[in-house]
N, CA and C of each residue as an Amber inpcrd file, in Angstrom:
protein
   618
  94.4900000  85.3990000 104.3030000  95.4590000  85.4620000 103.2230000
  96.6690000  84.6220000 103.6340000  97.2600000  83.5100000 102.5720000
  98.4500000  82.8840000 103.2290000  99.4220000  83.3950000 103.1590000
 100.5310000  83.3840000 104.0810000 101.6890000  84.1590000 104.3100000
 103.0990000  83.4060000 104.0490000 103.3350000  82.7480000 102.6390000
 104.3140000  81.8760000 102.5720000 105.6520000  82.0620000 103.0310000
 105.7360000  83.6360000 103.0440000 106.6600000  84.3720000 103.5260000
 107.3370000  83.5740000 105.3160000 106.0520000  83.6240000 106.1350000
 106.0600000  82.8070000 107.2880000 107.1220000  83.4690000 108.0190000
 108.0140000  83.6030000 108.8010000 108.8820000  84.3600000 109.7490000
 109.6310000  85.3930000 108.8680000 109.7570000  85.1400000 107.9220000
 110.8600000  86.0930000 106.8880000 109.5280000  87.6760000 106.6610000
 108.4080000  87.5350000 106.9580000 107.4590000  88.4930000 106.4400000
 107.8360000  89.2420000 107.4640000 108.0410000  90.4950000 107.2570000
 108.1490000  91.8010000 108.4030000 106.6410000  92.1840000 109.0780000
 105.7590000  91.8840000 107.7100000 104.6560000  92.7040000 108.1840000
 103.5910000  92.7860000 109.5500000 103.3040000  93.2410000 110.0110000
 102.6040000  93.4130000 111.1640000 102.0410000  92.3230000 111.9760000
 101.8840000  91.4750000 112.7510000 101.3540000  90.1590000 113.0530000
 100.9240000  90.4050000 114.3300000  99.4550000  90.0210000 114.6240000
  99.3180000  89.8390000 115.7420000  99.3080000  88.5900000 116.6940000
  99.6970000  87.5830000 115.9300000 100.3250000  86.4790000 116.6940000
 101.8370000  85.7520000 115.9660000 102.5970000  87.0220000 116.0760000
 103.6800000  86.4110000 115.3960000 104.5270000  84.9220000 115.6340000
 104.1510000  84.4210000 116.4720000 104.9340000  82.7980000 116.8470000
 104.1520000  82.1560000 116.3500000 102.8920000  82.3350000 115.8820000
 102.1130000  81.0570000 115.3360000 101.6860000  81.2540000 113.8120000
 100.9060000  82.8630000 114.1170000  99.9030000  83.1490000 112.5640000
 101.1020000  83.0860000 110.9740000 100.5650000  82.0000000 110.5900000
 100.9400000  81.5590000 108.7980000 100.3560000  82.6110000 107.9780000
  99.3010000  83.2370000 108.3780000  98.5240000  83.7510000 107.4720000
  98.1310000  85.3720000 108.1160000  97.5170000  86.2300000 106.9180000
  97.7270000  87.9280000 106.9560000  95.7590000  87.3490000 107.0210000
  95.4510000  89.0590000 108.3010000  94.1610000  88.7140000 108.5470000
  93.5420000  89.6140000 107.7880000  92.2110000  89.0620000 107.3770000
  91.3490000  90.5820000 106.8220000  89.5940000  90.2690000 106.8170000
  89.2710000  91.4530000 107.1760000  87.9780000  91.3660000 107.6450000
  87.5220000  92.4950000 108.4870000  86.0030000  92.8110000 108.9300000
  85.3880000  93.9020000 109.6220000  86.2070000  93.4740000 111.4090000
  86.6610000  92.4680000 111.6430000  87.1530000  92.3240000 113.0880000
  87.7910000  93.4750000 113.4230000  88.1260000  94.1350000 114.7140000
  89.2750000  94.5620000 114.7230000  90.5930000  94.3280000 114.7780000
  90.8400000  92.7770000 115.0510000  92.3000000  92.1090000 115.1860000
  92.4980000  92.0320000 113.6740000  91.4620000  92.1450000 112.6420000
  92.6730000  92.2010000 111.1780000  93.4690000  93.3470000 110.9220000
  94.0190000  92.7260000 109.9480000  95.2450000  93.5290000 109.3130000
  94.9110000  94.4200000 107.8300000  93.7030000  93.9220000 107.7830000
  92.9760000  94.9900000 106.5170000  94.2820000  94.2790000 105.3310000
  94.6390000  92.7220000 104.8370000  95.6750000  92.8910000 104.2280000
  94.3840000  91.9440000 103.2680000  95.1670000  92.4700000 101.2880000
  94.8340000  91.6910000 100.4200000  95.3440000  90.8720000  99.6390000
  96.8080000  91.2860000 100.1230000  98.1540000  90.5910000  99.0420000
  99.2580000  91.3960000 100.3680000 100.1210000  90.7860000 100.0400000
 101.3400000  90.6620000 100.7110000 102.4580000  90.5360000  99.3310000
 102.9250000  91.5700000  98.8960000 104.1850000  91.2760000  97.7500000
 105.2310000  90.3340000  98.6050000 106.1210000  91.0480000  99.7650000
 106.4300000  90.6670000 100.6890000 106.8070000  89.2140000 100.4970000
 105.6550000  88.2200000 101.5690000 105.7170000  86.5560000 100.9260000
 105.8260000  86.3250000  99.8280000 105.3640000  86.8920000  98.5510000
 104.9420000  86.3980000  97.8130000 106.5800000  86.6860000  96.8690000
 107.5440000  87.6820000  97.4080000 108.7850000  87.4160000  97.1410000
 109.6310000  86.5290000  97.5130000 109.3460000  86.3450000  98.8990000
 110.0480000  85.3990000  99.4150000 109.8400000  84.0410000  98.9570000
 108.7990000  83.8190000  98.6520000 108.2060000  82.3680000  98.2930000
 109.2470000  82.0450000  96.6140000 109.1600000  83.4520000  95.8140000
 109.4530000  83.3800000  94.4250000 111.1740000  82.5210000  94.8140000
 112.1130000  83.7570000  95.8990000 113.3740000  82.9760000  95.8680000
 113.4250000  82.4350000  96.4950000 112.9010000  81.4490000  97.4140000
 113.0040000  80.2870000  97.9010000 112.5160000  78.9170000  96.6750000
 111.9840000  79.4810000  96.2120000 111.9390000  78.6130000  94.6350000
 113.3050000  79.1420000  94.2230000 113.5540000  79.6040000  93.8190000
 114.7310000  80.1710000  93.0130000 115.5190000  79.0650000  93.2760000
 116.3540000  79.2060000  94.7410000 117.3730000  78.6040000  95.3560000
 117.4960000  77.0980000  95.5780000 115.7610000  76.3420000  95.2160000
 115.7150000  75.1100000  95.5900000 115.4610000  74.3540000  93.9860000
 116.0690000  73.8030000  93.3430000 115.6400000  73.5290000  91.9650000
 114.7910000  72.6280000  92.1850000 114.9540000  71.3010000  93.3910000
 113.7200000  70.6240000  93.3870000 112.1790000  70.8300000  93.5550000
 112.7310000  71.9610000  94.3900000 111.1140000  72.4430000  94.2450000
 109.9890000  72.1400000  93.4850000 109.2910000  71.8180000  93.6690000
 107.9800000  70.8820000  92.8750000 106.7530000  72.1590000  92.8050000
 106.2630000  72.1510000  91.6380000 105.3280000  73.3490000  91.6310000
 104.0040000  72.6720000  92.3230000 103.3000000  73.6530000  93.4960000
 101.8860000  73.0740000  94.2900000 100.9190000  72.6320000  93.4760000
 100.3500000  72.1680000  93.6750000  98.8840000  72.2650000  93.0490000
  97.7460000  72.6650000  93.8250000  97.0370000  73.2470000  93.5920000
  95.4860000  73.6580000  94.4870000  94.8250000  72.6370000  95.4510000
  94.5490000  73.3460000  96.4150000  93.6950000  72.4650000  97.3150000
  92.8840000  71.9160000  96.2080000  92.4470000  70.0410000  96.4480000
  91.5940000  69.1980000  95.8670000  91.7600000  69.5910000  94.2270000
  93.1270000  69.9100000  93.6720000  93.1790000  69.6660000  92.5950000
  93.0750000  68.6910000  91.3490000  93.3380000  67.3420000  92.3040000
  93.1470000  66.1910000  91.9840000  92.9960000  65.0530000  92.5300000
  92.3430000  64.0770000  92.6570000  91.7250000  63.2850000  93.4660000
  92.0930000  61.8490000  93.4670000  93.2240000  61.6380000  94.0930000
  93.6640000  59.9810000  93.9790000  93.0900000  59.2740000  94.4480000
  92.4200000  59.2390000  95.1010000  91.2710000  58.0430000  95.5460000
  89.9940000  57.6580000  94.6110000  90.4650000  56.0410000  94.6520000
  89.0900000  55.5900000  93.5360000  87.7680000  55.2380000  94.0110000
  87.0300000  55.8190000  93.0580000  85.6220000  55.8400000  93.8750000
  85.4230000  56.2200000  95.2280000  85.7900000  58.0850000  94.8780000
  85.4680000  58.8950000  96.0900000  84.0580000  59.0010000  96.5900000
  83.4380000  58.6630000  95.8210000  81.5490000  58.8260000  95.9810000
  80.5850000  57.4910000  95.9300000  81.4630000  56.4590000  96.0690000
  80.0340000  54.8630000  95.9860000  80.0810000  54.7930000  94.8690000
  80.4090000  55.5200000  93.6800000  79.3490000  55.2180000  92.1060000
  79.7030000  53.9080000  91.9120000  80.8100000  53.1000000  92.5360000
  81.0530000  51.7210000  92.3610000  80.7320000  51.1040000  93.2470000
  79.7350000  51.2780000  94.2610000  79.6560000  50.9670000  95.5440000
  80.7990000  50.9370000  96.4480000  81.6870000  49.5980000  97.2340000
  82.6060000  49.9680000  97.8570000  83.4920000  49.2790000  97.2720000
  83.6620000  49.0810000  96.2750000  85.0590000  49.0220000  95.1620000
  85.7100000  49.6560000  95.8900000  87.5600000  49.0080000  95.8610000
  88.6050000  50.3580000  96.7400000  88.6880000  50.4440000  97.6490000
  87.6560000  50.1930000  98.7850000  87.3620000  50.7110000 100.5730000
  87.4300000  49.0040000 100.8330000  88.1500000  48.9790000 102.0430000
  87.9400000  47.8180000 103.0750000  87.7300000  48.1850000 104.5150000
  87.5130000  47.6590000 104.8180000  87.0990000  47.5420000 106.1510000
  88.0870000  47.6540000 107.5990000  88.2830000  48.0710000 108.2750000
  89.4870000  48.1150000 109.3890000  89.2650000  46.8790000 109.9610000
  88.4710000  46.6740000 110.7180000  88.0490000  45.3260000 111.3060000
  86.6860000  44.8390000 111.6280000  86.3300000  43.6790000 111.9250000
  84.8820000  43.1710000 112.0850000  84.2990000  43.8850000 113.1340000
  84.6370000  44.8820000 113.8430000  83.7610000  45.6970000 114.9910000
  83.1840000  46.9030000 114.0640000  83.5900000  47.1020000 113.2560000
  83.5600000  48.4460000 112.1370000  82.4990000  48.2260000 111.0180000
  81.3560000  48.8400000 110.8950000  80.4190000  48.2910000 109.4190000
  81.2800000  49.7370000 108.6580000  80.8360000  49.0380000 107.4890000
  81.3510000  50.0260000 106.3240000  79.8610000  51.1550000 105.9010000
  80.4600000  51.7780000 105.4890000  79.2170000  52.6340000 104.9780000
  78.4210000  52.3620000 104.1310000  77.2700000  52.9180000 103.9480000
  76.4010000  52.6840000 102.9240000  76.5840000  53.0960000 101.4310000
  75.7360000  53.0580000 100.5350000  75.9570000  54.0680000  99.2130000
  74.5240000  54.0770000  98.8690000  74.1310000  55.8220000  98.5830000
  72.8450000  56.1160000  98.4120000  73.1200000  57.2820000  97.4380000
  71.9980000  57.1830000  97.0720000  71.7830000  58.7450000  95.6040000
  71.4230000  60.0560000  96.5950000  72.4310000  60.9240000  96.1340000
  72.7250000  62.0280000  96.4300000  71.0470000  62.8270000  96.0840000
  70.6410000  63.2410000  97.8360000  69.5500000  64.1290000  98.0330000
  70.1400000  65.6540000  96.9790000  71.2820000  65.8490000  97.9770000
  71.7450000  67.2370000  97.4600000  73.1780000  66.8510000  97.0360000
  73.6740000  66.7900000  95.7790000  74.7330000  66.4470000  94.9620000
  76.1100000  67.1010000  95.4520000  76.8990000  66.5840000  95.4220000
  78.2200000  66.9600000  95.8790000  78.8880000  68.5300000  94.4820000
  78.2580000  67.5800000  92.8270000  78.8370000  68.5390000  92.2420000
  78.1710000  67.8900000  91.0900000  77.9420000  68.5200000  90.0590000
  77.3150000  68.0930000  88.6360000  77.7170000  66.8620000  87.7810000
  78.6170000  66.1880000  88.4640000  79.0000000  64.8870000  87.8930000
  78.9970000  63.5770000  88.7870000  78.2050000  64.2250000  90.1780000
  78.4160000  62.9330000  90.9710000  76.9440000  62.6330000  91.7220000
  76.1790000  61.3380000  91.4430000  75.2790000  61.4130000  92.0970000
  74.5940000  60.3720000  93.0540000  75.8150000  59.8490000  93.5480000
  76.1340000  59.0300000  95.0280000  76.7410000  59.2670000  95.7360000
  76.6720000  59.2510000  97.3780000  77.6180000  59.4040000  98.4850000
  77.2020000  58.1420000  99.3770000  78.5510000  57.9460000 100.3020000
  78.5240000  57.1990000 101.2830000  77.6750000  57.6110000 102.4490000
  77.0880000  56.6880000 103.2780000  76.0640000  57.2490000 104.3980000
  76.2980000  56.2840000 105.4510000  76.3730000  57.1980000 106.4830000
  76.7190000  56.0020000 107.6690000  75.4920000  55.6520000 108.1340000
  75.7930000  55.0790000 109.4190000  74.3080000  54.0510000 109.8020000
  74.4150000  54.6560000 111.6760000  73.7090000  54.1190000 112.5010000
  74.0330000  54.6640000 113.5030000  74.6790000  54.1050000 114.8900000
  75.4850000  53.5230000 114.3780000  76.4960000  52.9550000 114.9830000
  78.0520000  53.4010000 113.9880000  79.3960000  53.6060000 114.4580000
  80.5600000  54.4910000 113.7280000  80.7930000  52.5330000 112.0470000
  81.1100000  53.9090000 111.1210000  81.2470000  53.1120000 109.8410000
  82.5140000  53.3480000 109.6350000  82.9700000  52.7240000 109.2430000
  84.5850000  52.9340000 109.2450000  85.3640000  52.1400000 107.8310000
  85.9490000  53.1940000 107.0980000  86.6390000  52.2090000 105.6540000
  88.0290000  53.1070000 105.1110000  88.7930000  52.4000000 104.6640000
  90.1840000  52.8930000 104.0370000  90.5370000  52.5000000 102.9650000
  91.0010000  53.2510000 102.9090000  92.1870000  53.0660000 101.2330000
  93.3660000  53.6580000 101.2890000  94.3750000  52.2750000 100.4830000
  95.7610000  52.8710000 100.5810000  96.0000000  53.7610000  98.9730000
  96.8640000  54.4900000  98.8720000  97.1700000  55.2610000  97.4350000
  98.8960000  54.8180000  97.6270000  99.0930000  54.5820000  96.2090000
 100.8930000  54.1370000  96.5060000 101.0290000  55.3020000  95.4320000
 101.8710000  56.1320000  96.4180000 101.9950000  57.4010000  95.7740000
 103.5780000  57.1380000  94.5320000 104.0170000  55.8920000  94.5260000
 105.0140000  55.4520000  93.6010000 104.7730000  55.6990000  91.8200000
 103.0830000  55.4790000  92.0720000 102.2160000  56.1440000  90.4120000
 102.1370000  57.1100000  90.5430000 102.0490000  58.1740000  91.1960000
 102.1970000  59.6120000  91.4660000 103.3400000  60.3580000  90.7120000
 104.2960000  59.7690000  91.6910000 105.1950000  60.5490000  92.3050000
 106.5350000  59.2320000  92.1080000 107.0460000  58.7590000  90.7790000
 108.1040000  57.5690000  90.5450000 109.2800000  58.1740000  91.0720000
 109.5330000  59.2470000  90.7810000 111.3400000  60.1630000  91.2550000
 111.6800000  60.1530000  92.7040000 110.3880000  59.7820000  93.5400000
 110.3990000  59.3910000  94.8630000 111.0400000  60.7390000  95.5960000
 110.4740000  61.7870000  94.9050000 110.7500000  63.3750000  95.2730000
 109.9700000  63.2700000  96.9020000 110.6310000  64.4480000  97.6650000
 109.3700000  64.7670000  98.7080000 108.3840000  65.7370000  98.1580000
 107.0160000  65.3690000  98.9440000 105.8900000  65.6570000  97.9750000
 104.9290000  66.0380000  99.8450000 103.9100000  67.1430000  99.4770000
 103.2110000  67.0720000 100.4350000 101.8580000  66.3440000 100.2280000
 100.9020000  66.0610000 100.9480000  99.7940000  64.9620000 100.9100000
  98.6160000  65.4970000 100.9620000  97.6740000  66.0340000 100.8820000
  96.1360000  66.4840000 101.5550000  95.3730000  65.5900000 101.3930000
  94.9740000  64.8030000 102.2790000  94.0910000  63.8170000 102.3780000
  92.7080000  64.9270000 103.1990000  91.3100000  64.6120000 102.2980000
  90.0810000  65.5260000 102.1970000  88.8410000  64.8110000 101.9400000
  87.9730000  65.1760000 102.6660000  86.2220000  64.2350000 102.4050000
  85.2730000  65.5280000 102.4130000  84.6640000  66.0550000 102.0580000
  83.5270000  66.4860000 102.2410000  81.8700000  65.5560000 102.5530000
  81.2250000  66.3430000 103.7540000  80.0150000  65.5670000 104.4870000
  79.1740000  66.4900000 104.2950000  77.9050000  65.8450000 104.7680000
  76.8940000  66.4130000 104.6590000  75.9050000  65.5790000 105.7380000
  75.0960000  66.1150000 106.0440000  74.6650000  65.1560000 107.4500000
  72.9200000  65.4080000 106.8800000  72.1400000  64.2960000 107.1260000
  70.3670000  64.5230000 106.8790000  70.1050000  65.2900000 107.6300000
  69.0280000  66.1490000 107.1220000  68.2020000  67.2270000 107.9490000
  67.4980000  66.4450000 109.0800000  66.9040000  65.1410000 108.5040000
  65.9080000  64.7780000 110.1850000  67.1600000  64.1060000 111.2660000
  67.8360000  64.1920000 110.8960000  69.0830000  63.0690000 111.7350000
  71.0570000  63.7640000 111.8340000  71.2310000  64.2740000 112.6740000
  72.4610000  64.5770000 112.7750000  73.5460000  63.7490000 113.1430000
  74.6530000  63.7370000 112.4520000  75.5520000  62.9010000 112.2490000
  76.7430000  63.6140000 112.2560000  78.1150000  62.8300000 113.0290000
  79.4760000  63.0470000 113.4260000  80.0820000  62.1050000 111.6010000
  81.6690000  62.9390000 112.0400000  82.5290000  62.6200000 110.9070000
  83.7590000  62.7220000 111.6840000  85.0050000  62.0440000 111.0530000
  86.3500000  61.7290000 111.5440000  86.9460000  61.3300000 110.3780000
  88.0730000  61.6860000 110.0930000  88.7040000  62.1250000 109.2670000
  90.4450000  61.6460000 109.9220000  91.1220000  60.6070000 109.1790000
  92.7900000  59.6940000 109.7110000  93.4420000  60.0700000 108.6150000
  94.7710000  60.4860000 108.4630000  95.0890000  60.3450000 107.6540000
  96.7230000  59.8670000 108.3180000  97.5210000  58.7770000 106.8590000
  98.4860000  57.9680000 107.0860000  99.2680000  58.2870000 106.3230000
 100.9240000  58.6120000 106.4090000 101.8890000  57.9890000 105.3840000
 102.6280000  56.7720000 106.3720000 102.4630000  56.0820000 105.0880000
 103.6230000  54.7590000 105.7390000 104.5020000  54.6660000 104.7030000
 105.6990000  53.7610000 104.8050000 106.5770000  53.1100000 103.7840000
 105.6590000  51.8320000 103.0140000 106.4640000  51.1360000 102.4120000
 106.3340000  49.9890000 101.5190000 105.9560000  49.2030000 102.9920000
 106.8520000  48.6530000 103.9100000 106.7890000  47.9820000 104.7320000
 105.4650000  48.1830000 105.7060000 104.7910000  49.2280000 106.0410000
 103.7660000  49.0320000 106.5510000 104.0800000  50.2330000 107.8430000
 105.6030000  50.4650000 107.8020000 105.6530000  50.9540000 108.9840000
 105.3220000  52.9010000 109.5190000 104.7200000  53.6800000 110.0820000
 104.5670000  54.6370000 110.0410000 105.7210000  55.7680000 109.7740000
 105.2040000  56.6560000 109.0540000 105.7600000  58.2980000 109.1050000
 105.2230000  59.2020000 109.1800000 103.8890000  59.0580000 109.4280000
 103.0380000  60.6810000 109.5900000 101.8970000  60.0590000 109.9880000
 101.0450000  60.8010000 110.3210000  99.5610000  61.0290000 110.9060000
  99.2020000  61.7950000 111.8740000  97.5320000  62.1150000 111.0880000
  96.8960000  63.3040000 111.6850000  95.4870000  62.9140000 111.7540000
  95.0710000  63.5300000 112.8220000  93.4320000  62.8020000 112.8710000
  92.1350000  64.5030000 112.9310000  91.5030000  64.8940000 112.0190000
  90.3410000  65.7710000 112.0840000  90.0470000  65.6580000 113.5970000
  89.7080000  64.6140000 114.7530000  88.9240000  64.7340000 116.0460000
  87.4440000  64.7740000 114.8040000  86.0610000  64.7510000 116.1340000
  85.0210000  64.2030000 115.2600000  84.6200000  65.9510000 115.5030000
  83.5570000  65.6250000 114.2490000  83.2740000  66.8920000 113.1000000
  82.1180000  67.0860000 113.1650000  80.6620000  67.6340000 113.4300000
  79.2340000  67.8180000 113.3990000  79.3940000  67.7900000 111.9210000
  78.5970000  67.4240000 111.0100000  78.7930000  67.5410000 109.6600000
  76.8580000  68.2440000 109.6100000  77.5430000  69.4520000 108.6090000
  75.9070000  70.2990000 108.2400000  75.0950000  69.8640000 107.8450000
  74.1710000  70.2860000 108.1400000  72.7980000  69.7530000 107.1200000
  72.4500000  70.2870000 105.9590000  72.9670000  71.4240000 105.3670000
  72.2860000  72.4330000 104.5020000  73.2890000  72.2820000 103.1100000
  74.5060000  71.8360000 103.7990000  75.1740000  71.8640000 102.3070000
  76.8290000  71.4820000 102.7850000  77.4540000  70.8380000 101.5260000
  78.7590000  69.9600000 101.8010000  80.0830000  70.8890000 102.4510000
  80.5840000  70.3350000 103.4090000  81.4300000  71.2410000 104.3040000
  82.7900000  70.0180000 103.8870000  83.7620000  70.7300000 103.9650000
  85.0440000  70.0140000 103.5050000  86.5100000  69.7670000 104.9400000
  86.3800000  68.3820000 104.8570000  87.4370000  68.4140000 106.3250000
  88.5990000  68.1880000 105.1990000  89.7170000  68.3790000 106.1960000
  90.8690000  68.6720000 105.1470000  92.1330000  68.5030000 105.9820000
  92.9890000  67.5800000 106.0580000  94.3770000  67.4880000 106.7330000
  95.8910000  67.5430000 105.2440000  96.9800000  67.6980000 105.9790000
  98.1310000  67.8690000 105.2310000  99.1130000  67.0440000 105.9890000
  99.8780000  66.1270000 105.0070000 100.8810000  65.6840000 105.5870000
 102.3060000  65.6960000 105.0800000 103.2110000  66.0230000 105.3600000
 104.5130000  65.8170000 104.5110000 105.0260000  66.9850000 105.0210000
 106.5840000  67.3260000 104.4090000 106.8150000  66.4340000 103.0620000
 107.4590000  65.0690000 103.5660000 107.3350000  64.2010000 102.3940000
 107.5180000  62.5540000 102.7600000 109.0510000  62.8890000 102.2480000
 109.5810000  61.8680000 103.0450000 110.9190000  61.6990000 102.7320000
 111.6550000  61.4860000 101.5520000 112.6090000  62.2430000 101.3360000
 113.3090000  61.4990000  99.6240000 114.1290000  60.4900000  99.7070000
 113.5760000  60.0360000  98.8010000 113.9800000  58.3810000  98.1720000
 113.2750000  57.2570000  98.7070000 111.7620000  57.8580000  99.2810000
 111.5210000  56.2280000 100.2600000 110.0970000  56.5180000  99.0670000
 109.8150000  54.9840000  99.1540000 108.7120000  54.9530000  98.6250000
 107.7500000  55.2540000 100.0470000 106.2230000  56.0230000  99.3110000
 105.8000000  56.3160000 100.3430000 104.2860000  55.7010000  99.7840000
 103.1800000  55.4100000 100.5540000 101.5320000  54.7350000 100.7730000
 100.7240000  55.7620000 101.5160000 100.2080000  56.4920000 101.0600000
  99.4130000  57.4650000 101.8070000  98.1020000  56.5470000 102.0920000
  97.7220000  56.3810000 103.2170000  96.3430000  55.6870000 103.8180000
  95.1850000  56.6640000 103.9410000  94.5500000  56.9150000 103.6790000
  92.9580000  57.8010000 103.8290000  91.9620000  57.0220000 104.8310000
  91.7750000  56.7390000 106.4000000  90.3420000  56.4490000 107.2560000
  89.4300000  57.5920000 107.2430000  88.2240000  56.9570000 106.7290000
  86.9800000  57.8590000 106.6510000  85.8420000  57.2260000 107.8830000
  85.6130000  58.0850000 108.7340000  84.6280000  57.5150000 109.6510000
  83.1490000  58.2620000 110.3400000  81.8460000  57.5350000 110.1880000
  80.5810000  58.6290000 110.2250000  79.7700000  57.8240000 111.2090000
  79.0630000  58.4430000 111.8370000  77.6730000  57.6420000 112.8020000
  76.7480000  58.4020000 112.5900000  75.5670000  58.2430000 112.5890000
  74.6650000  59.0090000 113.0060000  74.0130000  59.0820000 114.5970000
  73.7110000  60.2700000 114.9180000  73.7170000  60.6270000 116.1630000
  72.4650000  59.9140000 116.9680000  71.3530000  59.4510000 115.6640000
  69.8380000  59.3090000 116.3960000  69.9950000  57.9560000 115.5080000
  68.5990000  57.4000000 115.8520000  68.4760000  55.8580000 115.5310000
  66.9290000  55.3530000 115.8480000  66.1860000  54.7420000 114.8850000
  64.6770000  54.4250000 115.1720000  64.8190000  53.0450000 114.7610000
């Protein structure tokens, strides 16, 4: 359960310097919690007090990256450099979701491709804004395959303000698992370029 509340929550914690979030489950280290009024006050007047406050949107509420799935092949994606092949695009064995029926596939040597988003079409008021840059994988049943997951804010100029890297990922065989980083908030008044690196190998090779 998330704890927006975060140090202001009284309630019980068993790792109070770190845990964001209220535990629940058959473990014995949970907290048996289902809601927290608690955060969920605190969160209300900390909105209150901040008018800029920007209302969230849901994890993967919306998807700024074009041609998240190949259906254009690699329209959008370039390449980092000539040591790097780009990924493939193949028809989805097992479909990501009822409207998509291509994904990228690496090869077995690391595939590597990016895209910048100029969050200026987003986001013109040049508000601070937080980022979730997100891929979901899926790896072949006869062949297991790694995933890596970069994510970038830069300015206009090219120059850095954030990044976070997944480390590499076993990606399942049975069904789509979702890597997921957060970055921000980006600074106010700068224009900001969120960068997305997506990177896959497969583990075996004939």
């Amino acid at each position: 359960i998330p704890c927006p509340g975060e140090s202001r929550c009284s309630f019980k914690k068993f790792i109070p310097t770190q845990q964001t979030f209220h535990l629940n489950g058959s473990n014995a280290a949970c907290e048996q919690v289902y809601f927290c009024a608690e955060c969920e006050s605190a969160k209300s007047r900390n909105n209150s007090a901040n008018e800029t406050v920007q209302q969230q949107q849901p994890a993967g509420s919306r998807n700024l990256v074009l041609n998240p799935s190949g259906q254009e092949g690699l329209r959008h994606w370039s390449t980092l450099n000539r040591r790097n092949n780009p990924f493939l695009v193949e028809t989805s064995e097992i479909p990501v979701n009822a409207h998509t029926s291509t994904n990228f596939v690496s090869t077995f040597v690391w595939c590597q491709m990016r895209q910048n988003v100029d969050l200026r079409t987003i986001v013109p008021s040049l508000d601070p804004v937080e980022v979730e840059f997100s891929a979901k994988i899926l790896a072949r049943t006869d062949c297991p395959s790694v995933f890596r997951l970069d994510a970038y804010l830069l300015n206009t100029r090219g120059e850095l303000l954030g990044y976070k890297r997944s480390g590499v990922v076993e990606a399942p065989a049975d069904c789509w698992e979702r890597v997921s980083l957060v970055l921000g908030p980006t600074p106010p008044g700068v224009a900001v370029v969120a960068s997305i690196v997506i990177s896959g190998k497969d583990n075996r090779f004939w």
